[in-house]
N, C-alpha and C positions, 0 to 999 in steps of 0.2 A: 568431861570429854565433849568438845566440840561436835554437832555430825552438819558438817559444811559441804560436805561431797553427796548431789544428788542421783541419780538413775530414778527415771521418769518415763510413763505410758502413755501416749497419748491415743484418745481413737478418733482417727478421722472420719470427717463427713463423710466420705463414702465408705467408711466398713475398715478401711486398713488401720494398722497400729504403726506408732511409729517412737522407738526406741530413743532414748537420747542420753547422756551426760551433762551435768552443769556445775558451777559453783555458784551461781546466782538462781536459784529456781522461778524467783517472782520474773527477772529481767527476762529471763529465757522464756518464761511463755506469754509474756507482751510482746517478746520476736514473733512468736509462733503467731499471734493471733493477730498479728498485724501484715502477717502476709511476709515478713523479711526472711521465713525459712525453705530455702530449694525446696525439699521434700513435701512440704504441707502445705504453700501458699494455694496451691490450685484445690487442696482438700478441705479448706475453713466452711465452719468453724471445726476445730479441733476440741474436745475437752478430756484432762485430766482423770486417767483412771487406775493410774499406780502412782506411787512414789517411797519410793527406799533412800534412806538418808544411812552415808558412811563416814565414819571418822579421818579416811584419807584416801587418796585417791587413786592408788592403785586399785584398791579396794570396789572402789566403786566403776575403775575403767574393766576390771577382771568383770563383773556383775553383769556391764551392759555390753562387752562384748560376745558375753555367753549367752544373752538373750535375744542375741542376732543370730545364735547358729539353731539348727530345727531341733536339738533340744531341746534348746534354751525356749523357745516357740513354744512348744509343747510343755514345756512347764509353766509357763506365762499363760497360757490357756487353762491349764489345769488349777494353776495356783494362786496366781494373781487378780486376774481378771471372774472379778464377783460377778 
């Protein structure tokens, strides 16, 4: 079984987290770190502090949308984030 589907933490330079989706994980954070992402270009450097690899992608779109709601937050604080 393949796991090509990511959900990925990022924590930015100033303190925030920032949730994402990918099927490329290396590509997607040479976006990030290059300043190409809305969200994070004004927060670099960013660095990697989760990553969950899913066999498909709903899978993995159901994951990262539930870790944008204050649950989902709060398990991310809880669980995730060493």
């Amino acid at each position: 079984m393949e796991l090509s589907y990511a959900v990925y933490i990022l924590k930015c330079f100033n303190g925030q987290y920032y949730t994402g989706y990918t099927e490329n994980i290396n590509k997607r954070l040479e976006a990030h770190q290059q300043g190409d992402v809305h969200f994070t270009k004004d927060k670099l450097p960013v660095t990697l502090v989760h990553l969950s690899l899913f066999p498909n992608k709903k899978k993995a779109c159901d994951f990262e949308r539930y870790l944008k709601t204050g649950s989902g937050a709060a398990f991310r604080n809880k669980r995730l984030l060493l």
